[in-house]
PDB file of N, CA, C and O in Angstrom:
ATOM      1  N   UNK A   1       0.838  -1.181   0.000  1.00  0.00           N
ATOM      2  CA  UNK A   1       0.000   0.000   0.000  1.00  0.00           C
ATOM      3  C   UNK A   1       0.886   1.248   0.000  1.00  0.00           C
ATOM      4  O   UNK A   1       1.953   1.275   0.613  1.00  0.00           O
ATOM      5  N   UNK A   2       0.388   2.333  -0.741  1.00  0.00           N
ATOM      6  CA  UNK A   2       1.092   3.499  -1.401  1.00  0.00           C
ATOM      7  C   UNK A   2       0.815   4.321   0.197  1.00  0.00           C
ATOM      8  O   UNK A   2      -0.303   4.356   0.712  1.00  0.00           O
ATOM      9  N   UNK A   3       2.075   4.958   0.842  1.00  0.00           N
ATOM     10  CA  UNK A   3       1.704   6.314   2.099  1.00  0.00           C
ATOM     11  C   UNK A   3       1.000   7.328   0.931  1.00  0.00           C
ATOM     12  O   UNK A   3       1.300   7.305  -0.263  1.00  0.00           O
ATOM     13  N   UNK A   4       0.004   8.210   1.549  1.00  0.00           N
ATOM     14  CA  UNK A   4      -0.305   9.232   1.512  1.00  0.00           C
ATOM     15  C   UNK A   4       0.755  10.628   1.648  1.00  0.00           C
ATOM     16  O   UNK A   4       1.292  11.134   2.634  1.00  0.00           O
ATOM     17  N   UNK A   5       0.779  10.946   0.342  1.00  0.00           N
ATOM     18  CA  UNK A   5       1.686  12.097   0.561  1.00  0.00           C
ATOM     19  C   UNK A   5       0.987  13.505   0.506  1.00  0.00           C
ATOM     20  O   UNK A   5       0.183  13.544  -0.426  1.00  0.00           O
ATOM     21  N   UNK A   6       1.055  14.693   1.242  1.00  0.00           N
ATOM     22  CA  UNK A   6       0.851  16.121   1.180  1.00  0.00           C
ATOM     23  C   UNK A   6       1.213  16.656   0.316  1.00  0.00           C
ATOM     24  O   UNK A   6       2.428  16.608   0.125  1.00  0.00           O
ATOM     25  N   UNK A   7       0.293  17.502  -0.727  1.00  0.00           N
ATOM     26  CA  UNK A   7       1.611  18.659  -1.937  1.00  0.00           C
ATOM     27  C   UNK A   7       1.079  19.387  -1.558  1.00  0.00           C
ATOM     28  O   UNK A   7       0.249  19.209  -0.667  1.00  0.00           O
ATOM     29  N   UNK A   8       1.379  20.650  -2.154  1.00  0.00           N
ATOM     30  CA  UNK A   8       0.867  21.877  -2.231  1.00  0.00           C
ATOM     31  C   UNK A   8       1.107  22.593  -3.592  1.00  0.00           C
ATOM     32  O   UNK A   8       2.080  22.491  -4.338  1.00  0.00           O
ATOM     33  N   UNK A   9      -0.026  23.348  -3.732  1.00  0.00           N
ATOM     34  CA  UNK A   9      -0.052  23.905  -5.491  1.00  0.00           C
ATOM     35  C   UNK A   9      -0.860  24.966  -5.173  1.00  0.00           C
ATOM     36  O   UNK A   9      -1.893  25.061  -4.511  1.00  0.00           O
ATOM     37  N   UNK A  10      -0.065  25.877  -5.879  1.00  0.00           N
ATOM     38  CA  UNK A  10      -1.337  27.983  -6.315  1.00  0.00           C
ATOM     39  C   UNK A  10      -2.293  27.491  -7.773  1.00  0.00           C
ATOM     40  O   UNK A  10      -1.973  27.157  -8.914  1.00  0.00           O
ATOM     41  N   UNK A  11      -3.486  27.637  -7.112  1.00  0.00           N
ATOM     42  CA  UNK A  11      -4.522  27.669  -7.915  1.00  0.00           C
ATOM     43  C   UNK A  11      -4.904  28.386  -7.695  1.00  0.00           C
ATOM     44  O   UNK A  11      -4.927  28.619  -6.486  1.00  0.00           O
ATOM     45  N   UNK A  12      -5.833  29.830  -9.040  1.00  0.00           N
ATOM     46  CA  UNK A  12      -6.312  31.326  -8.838  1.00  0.00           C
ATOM     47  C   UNK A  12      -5.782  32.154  -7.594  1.00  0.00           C
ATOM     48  O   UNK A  12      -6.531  32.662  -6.759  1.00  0.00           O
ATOM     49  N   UNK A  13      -4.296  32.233  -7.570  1.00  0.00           N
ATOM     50  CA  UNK A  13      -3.644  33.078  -6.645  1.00  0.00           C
ATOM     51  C   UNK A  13      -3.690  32.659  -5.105  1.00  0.00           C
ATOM     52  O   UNK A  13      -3.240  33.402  -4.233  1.00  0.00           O
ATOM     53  N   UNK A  14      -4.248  31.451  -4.839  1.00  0.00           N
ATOM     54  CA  UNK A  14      -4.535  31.101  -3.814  1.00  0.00           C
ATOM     55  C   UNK A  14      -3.861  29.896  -3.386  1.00  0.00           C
ATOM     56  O   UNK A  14      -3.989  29.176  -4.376  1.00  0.00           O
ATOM     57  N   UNK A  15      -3.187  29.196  -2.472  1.00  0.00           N
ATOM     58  CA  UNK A  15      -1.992  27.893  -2.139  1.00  0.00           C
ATOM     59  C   UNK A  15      -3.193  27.200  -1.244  1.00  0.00           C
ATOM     60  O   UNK A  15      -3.765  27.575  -0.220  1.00  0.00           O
ATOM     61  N   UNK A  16      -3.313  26.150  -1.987  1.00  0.00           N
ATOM     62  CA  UNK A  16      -3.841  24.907  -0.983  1.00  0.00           C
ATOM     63  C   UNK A  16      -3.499  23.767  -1.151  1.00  0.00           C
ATOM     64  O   UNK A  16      -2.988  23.670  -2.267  1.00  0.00           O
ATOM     65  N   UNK A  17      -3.515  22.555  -0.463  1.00  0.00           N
ATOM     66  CA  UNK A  17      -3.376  20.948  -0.572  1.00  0.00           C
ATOM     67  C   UNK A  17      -3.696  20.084  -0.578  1.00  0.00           C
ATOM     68  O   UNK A  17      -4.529  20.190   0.322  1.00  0.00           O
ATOM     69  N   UNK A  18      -3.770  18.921  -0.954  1.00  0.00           N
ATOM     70  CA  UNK A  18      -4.546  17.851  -1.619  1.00  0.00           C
ATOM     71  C   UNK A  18      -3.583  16.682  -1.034  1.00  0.00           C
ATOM     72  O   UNK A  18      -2.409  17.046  -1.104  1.00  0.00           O
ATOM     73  N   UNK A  19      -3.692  15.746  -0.633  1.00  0.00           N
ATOM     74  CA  UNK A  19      -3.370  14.370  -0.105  1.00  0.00           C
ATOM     75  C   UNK A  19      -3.663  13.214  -1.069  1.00  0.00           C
ATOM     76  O   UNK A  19      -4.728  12.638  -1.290  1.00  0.00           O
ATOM     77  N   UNK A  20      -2.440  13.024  -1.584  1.00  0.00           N
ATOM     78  CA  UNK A  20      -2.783  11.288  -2.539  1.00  0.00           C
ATOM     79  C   UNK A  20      -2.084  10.348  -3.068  1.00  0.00           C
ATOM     80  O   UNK A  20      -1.217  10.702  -3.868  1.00  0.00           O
ATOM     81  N   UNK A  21      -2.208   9.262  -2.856  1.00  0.00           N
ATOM     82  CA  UNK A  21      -1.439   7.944  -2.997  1.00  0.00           C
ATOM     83  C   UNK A  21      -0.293   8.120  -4.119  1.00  0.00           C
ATOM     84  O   UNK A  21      -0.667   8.621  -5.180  1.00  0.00           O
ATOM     85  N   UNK A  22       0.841   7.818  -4.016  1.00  0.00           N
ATOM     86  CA  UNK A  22       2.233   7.471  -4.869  1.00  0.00           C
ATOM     87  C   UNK A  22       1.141   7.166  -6.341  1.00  0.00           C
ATOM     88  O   UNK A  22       0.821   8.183  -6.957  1.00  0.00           O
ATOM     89  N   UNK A  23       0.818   6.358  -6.656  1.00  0.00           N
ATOM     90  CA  UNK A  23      -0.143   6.005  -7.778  1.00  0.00           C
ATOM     91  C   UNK A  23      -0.872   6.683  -8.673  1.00  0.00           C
ATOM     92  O   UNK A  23      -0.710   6.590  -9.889  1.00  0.00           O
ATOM     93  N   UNK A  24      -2.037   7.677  -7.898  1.00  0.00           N
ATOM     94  CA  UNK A  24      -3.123   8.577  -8.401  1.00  0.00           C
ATOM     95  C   UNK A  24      -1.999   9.716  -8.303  1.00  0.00           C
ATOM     96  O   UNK A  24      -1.888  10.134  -9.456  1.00  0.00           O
ATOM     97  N   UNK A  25      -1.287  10.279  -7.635  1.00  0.00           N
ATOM     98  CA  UNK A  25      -0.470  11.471  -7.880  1.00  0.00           C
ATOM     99  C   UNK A  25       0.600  11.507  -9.725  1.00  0.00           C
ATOM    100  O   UNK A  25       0.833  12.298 -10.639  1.00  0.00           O
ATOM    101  N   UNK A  26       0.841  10.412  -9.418  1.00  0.00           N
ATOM    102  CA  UNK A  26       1.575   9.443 -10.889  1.00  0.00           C
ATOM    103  C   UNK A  26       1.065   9.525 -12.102  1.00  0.00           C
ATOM    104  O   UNK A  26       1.549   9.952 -13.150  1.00  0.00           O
ATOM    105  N   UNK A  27      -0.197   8.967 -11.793  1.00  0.00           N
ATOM    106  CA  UNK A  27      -1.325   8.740 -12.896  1.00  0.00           C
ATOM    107  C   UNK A  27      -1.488  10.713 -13.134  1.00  0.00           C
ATOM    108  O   UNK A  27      -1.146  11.291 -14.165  1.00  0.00           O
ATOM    109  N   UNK A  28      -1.898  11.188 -12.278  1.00  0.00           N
ATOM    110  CA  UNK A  28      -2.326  12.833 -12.401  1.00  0.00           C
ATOM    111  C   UNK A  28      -1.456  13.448 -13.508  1.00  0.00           C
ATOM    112  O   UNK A  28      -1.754  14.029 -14.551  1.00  0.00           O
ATOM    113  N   UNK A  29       0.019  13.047 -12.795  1.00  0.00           N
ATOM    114  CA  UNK A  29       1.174  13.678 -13.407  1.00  0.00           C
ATOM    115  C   UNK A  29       1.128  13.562 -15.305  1.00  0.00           C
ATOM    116  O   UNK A  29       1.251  14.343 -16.249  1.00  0.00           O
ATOM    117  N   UNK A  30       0.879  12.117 -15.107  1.00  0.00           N
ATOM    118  CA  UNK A  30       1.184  11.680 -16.951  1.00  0.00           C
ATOM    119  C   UNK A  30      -0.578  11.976 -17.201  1.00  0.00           C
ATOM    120  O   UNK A  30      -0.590  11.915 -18.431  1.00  0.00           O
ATOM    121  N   UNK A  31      -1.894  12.224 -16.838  1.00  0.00           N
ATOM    122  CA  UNK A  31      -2.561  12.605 -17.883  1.00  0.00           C
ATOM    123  C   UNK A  31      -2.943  14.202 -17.738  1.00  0.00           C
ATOM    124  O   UNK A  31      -4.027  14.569 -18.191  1.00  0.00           O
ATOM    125  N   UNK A  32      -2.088  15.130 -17.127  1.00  0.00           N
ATOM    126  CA  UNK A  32      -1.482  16.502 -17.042  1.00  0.00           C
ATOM    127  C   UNK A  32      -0.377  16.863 -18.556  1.00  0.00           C
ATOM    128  O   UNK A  32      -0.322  17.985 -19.058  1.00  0.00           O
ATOM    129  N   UNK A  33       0.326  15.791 -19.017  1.00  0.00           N
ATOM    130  CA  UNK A  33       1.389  15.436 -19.301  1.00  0.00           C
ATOM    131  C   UNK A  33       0.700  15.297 -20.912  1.00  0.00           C
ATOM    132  O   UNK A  33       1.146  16.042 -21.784  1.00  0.00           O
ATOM    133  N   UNK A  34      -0.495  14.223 -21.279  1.00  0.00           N
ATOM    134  CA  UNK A  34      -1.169  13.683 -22.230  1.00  0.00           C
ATOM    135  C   UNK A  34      -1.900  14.921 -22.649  1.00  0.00           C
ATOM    136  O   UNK A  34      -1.969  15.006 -23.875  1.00  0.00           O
ATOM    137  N   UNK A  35      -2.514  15.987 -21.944  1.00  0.00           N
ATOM    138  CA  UNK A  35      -3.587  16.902 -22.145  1.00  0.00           C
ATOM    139  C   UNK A  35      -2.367  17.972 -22.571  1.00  0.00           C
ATOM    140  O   UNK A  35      -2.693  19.003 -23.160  1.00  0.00           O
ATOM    141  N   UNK A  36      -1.618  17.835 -22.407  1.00  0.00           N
ATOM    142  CA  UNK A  36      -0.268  19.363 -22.325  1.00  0.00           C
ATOM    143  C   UNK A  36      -0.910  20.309 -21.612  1.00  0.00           C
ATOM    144  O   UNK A  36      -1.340  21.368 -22.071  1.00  0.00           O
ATOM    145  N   UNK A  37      -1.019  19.744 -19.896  1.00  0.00           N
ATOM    146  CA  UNK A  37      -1.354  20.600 -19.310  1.00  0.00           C
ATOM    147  C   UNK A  37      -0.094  20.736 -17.757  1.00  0.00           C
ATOM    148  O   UNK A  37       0.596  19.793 -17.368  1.00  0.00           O
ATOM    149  N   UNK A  38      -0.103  21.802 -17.285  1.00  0.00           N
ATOM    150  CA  UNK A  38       0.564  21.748 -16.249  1.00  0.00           C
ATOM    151  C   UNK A  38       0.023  21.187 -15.201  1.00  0.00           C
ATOM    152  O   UNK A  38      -1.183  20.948 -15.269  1.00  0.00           O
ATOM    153  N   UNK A  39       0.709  20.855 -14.052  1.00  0.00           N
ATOM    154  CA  UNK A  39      -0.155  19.855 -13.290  1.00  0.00           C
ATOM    155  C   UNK A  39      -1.395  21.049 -12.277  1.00  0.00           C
ATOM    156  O   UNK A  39      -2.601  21.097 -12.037  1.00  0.00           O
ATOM    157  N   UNK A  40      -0.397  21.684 -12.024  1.00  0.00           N
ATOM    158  CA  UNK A  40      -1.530  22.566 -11.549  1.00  0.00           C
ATOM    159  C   UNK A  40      -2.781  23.361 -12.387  1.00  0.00           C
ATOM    160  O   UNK A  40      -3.895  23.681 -11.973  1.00  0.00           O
ATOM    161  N   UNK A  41      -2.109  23.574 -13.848  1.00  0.00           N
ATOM    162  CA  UNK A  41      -3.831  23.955 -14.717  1.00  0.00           C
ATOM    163  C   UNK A  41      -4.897  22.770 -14.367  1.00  0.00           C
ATOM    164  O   UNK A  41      -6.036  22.971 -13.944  1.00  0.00           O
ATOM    165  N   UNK A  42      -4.168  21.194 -14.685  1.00  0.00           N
ATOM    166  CA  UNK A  42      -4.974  19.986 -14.606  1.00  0.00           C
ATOM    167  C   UNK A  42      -5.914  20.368 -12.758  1.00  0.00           C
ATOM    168  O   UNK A  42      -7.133  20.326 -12.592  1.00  0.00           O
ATOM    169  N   UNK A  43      -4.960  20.671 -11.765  1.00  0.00           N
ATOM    170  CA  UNK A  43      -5.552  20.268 -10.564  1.00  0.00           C
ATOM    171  C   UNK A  43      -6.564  21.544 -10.203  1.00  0.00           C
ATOM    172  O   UNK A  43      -7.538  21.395  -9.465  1.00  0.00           O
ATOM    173  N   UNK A  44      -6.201  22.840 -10.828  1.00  0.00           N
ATOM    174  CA  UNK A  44      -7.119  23.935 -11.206  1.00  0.00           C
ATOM    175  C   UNK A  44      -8.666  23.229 -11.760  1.00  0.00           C
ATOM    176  O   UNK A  44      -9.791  23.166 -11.263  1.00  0.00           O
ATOM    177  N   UNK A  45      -8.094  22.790 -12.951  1.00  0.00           N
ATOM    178  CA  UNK A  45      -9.405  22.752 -13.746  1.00  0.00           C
ATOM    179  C   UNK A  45     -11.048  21.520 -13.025  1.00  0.00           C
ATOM    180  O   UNK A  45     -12.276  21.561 -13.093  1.00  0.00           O
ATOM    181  N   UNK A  46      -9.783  20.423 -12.289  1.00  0.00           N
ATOM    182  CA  UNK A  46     -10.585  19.647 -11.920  1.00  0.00           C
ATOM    183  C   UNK A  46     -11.310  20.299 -10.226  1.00  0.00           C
ATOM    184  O   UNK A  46     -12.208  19.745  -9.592  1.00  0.00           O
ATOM    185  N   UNK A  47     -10.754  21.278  -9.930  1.00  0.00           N
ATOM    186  CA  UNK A  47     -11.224  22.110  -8.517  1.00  0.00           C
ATOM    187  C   UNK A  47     -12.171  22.990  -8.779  1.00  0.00           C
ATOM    188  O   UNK A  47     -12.934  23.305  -7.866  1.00  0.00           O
ATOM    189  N   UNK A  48     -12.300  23.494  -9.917  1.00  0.00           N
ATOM    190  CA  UNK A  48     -13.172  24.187 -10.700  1.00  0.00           C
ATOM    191  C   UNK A  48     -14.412  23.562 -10.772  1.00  0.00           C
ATOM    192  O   UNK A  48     -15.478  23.896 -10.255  1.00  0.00           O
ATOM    193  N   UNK A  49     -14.040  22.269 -11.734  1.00  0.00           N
ATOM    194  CA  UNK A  49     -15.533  21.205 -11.841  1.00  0.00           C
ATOM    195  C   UNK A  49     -16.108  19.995 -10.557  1.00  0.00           C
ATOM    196  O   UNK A  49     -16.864  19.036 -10.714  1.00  0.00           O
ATOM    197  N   UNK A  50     -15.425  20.482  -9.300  1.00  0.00           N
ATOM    198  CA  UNK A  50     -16.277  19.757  -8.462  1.00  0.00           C
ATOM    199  C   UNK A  50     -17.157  20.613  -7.880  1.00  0.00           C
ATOM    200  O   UNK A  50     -17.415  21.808  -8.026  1.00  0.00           O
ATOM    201  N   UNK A  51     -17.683  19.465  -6.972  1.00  0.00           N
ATOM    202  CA  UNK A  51     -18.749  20.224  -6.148  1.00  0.00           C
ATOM    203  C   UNK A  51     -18.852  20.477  -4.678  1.00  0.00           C
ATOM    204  O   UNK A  51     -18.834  19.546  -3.874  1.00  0.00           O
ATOM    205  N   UNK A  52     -18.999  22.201  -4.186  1.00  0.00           N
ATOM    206  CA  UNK A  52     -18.280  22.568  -3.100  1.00  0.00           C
ATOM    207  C   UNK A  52     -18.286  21.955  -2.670  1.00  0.00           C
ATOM    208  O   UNK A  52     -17.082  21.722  -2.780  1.00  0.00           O
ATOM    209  N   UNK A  53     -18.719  21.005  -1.907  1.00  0.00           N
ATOM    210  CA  UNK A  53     -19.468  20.187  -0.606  1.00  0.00           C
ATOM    211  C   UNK A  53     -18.152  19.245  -0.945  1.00  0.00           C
ATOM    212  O   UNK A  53     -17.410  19.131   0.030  1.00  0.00           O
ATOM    213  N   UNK A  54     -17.760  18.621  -2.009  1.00  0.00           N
ATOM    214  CA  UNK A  54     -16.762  17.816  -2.357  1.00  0.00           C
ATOM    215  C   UNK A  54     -15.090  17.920  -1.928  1.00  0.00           C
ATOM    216  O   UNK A  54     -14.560  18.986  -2.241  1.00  0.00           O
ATOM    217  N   UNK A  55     -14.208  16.885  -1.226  1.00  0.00           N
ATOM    218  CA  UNK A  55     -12.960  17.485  -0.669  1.00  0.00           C
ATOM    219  C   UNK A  55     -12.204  17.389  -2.411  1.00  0.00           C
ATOM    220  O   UNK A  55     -12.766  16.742  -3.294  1.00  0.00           O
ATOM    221  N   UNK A  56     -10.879  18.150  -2.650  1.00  0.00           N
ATOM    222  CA  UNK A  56     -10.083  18.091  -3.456  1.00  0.00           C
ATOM    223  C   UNK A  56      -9.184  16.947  -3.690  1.00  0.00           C
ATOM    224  O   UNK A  56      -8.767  16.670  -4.815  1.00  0.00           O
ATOM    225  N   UNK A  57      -8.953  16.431  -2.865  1.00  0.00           N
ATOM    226  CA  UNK A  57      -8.462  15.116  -3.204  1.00  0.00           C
ATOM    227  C   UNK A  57      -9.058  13.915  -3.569  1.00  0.00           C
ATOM    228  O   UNK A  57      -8.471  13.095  -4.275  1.00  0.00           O
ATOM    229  N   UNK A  58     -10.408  13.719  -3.052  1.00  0.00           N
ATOM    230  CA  UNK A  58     -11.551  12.820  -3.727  1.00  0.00           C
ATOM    231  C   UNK A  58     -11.826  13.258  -4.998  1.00  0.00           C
ATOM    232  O   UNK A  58     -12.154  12.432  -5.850  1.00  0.00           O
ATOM    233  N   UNK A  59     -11.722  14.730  -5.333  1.00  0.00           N
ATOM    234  CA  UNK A  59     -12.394  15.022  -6.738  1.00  0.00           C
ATOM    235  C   UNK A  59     -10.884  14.546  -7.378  1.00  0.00           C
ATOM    236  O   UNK A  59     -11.312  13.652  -8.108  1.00  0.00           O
ATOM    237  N   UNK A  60      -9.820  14.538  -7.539  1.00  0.00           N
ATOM    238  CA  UNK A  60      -8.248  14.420  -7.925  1.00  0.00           C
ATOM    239  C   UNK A  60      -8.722  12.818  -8.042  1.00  0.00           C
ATOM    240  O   UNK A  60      -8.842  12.422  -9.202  1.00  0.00           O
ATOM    241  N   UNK A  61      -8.935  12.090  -7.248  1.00  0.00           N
ATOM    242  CA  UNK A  61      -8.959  10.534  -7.130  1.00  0.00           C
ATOM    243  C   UNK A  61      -9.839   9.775  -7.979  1.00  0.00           C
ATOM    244  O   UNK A  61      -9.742   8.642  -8.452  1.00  0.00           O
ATOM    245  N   UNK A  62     -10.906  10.856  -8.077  1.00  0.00           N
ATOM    246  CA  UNK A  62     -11.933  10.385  -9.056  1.00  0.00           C
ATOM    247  C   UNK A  62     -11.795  10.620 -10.840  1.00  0.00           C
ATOM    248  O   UNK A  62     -11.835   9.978 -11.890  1.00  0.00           O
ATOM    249  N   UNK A  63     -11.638  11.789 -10.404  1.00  0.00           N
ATOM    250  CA  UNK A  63     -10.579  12.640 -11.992  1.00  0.00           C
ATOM    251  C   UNK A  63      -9.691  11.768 -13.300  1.00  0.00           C
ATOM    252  O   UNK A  63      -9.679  11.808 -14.530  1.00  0.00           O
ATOM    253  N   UNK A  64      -8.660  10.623 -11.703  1.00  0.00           N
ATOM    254  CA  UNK A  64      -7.827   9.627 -12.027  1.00  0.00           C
ATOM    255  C   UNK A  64      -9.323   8.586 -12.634  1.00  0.00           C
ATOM    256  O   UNK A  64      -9.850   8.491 -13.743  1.00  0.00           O
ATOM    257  N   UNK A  65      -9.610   7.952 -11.321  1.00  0.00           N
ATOM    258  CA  UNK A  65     -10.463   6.906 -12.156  1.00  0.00           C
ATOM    259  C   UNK A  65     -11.144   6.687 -13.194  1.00  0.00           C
ATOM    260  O   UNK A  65     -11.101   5.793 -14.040  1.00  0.00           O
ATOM    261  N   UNK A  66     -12.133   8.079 -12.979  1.00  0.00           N
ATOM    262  CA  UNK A  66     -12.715   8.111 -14.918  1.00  0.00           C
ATOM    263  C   UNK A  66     -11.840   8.016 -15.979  1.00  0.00           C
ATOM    264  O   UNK A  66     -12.153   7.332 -16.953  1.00  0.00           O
ATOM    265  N   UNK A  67     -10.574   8.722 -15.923  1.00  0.00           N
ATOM    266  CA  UNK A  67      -9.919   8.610 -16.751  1.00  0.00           C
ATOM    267  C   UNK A  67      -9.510   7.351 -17.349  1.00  0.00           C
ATOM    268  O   UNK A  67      -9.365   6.913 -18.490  1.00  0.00           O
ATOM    269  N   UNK A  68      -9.382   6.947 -16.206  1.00  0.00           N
ATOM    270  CA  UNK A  68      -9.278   5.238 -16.462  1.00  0.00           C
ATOM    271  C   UNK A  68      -9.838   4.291 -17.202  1.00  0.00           C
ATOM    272  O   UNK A  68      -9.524   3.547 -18.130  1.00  0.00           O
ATOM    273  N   UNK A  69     -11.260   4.656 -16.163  1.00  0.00           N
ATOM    274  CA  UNK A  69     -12.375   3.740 -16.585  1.00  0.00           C
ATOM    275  C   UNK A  69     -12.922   4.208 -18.378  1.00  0.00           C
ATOM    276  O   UNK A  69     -13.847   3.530 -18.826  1.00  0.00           O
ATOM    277  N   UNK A  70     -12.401   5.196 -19.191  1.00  0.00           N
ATOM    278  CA  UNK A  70     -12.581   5.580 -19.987  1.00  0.00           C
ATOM    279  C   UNK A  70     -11.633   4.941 -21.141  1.00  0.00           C
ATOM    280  O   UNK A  70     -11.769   4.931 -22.364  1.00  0.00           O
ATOM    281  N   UNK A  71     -10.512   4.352 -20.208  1.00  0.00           N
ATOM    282  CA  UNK A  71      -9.716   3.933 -20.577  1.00  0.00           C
ATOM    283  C   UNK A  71      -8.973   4.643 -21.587  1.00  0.00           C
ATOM    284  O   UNK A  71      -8.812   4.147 -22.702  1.00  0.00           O
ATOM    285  N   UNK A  72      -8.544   5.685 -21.298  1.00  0.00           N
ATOM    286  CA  UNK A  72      -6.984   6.755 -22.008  1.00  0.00           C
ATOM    287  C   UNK A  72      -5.866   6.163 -20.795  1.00  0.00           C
ATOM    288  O   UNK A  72      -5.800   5.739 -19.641  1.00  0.00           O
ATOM    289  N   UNK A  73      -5.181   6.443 -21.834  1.00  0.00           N
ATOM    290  CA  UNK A  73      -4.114   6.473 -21.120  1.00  0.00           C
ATOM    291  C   UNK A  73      -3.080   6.965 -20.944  1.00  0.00           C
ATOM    292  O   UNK A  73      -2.581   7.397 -21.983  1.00  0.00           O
ATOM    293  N   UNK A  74      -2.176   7.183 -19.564  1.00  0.00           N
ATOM    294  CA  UNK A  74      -1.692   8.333 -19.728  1.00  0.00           C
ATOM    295  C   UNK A  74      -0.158   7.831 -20.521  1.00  0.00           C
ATOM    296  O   UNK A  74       0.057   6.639 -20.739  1.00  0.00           O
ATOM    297  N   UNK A  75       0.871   8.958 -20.914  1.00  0.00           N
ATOM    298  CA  UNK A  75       1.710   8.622 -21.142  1.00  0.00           C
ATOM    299  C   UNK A  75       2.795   8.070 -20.270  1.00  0.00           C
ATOM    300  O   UNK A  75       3.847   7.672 -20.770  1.00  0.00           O
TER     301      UNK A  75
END
């Protein structure tokens, strides 16, 4: 089992953090990477499309899975 790691990233001028497995942080990285996006536009855009009530790292975790389950893949 992957530890939980802390990052931190400025999204709209503002620094906050998100908590997530060696794996889904990985996966984030390469379909950030596939989109030619920076990781923080990617973690922007997906903070954008959740829903308040929703934490940022569940929406990041889920982000990963659809992607998945959609089956792209990252580079």
């Amino acid at each position: 089992m992957s530890p939980i790691e802390k990052r931190s990233v400025t999204i709209r001028g503002h620094r906050t953090s998100y908590s997530l497995e060696k794996p889904f942080f990985d996966d984030l990285v390469a379909i950030a990477a596939a989109r030619k996006l920076t990781l923080a536009a990617l973690v922007a855009e997906i903070d954008e499309a959740r829903p308040r009530h929703a934490n940022l790292s569940s929406a990041l975790r889920l982000y990963v899975l659809d992607w998945a389950k959609r089956g792209m893949k990252p580079v």
